[in-house]
N, C-alpha and C positions, 0 to 999 in steps of 0.2 A: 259894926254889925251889918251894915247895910252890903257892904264889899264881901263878909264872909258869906252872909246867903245869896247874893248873884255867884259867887264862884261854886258854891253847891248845886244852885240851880242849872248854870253852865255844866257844870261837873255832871251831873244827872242827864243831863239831857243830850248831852252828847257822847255818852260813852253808847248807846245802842247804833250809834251813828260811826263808831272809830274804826267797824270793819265791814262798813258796804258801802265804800267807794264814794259816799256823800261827803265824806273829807276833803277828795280830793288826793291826786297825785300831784307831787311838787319835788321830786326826784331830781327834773329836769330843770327848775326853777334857778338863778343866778341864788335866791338866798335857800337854798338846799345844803344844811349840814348835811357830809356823811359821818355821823359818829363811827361805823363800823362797828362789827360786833363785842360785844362787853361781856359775853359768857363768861368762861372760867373768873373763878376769883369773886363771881358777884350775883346776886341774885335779885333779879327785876322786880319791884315793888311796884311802880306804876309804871303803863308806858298809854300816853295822852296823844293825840292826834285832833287839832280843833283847824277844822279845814273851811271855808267859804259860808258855810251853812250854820254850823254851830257860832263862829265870829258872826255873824249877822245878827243869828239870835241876841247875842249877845250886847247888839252897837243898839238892839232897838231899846235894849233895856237901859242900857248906859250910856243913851247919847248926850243926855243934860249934863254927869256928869262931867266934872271939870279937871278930872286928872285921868279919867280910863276913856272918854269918849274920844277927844284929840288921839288917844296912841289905840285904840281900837278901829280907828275910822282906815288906817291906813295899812293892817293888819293882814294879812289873805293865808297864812295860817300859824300856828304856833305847836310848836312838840314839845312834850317833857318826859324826861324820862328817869328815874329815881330807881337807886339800885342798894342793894346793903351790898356791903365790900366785906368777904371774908380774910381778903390777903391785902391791905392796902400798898405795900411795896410795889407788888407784880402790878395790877390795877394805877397805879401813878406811874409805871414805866409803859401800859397800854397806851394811858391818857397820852403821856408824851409823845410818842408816835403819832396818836389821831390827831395833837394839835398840829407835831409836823408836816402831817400830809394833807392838812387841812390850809395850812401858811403854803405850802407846794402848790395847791388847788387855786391859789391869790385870795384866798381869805388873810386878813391883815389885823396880828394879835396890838389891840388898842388897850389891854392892860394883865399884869399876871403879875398874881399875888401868893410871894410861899410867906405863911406863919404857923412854924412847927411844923405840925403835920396835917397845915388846909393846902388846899391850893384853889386859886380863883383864876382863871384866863377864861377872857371876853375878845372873841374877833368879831370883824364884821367884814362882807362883800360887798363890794361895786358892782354897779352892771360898767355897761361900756360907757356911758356919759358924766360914769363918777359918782352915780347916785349911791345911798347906802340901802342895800335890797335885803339884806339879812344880817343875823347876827346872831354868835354860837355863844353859848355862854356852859363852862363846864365850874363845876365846883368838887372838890374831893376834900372829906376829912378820913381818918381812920377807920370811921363805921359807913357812910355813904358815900353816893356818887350821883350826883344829880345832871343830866344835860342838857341844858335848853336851846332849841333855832326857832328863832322869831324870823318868819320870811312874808316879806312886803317893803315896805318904806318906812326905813327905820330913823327915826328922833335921835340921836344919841342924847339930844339933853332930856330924853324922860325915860333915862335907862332905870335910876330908881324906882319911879313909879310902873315900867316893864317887873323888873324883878317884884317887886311887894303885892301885883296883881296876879301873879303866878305863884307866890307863896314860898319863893324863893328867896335863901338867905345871903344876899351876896354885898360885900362892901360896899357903904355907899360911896359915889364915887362921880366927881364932874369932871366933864369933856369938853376939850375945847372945839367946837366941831371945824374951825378953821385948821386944825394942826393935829387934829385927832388925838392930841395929850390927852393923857389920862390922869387924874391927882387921885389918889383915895384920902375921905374927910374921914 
């Protein structure tokens, strides 16, 4: 209960904030997804931008606790973007493109998952000393399309508790951060 009303209250208070520049530009940023446009075929349900300001807000409220304060503390901003898919075929041959131009970019795909008709792919960015500075996370079923880039200093071992604070349904799944393998549990 306590996680669903910080993510409303987050939610609330930063959407007057998602379009005057308090977010933040992060274009330029090593953990910068470009998802590229998702027009035809779908239609934008949410698109969130939590930049410097709103994550702040955010670390004062959850700095105690013990599974969002660690992966907020190193957070500098997070997008999500949620679409309903009227064509899934067309829409999963977009996707495959934006992953490959996104692997072109040296984002590095750390796991993709097809069952039927989902698809899960998770990359993540280096900067230049190897650290991991972002990470794209796309998910598609038949009726949606969800896309998330977490950019700052990414944990790979608290990629669950990444997705389940964003409200995101995505396999759970441990990394080995020495080898970047990926297992889905």
């Amino acid at each position: 209960m306590r996680r669903l009303a910080f993510c409303a209250f987050v939610l609330a208070a930063s959407l007057p904030l998602t379009g005057c520049g308090i977010t933040g530009n992060f274009r330029n940023d090593v953990g910068y997804a470009d998802f590229g446009p998702q027009g035809q075929n779908t239609h934008r349900e949410i698109g969130l931008s939590l930049g410097p300001l709103p994550l702040g807000l955010a670390r004062m409220f959850m700095d105690d606790d013990p599974e969002l304060g660690p992966m907020l503390k190193d957070l500098r901003a997070a997008r999500v973007y949620v679409y309903e898919v009227d064509d899934a075929e067309r829409v999963a041959e977009r996707i495959a493109t934006t992953q490959s131009e996104l692997i072109a970019d040296g984002w590095f795909p750390i796991i993709t998952v097809r069952d039927d008709d989902e698809r899960v792919a998770v990359l993540t960015h280096a900067n230049r000393r190897g650290e991991l500075r972002g990470m794209a996370v796309i998910v598609q079923d038949a009726e949606d399309l969800v896309l998330v880039n977490l950019i700052g200093e990414i944990h790979l071992d608290q990629f669950d508790a990444y997705m389940a604070s964003l409200d995101v349904h995505a396999p759970s799944i441990a990394i080995d951060p020495a080898t970047l393998q990926a297992v889905v549990r």
